[in-house]
Steps between C-alpha positions, in 0.01 A plus 500: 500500500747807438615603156847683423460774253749715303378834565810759374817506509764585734590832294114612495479575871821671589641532895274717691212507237109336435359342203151346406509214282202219443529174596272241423193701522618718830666807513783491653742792636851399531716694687863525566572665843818471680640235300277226539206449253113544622180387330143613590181494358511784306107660550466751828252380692318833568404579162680244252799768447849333310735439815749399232468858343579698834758692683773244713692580758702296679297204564155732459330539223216736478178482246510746294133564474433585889827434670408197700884317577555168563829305613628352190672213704163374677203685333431648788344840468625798696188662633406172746530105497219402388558571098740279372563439081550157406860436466685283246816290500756681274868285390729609218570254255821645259385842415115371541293635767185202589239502766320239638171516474268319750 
């Protein structure tokens, strides 16, 4: 079973920027990249940097504690296919952002 969750709203994550907000008991980076709205979870794989807390550009964001980028549309990270970050369901409800958590 999925749950909806309120994480922000639509003013805290401005065009073209990245967020971390919790959800539930995740961490979740939110990210708003060429004006559609992303959601990943928000803990680098490599060594549990805040995805949510890094550089974005375009639809790339990059950790900020060793530069390891991922697609923010599909998780998918840069460097090979194999990596991918667990990806969550975003939808705007009003001015309030929710994920779906599964």
């Amino acid at each position: 079973m999925s749950e909806w969750i309120r994480i922000a709203s639509v003013a805290d994550c401005p065009s073209g920027t990245c967020r971390e907000f919790v959800a539930g008991e995740r961490i979740v980076a939110l990210f708003h990249a060429d004006g559609a709205w992303h959601a990943l979870d928000g803990v680098c794989p490599h060594q549990g940097g805040p995805l949510g807390q890094g550089t974005l550009s375009g639809c790339t964001v990059t950790c900020p504690w060793h530069g390891w980028q991922f697609d923010v549309r599909s998780g998918a990270n840069l460097l090979g296919g194999r990596i991918v970050q667990p990806s969550f369901d975003v939808r705007i409800e009003g001015e309030g952002v929710l994920v779906r958590l599964v």
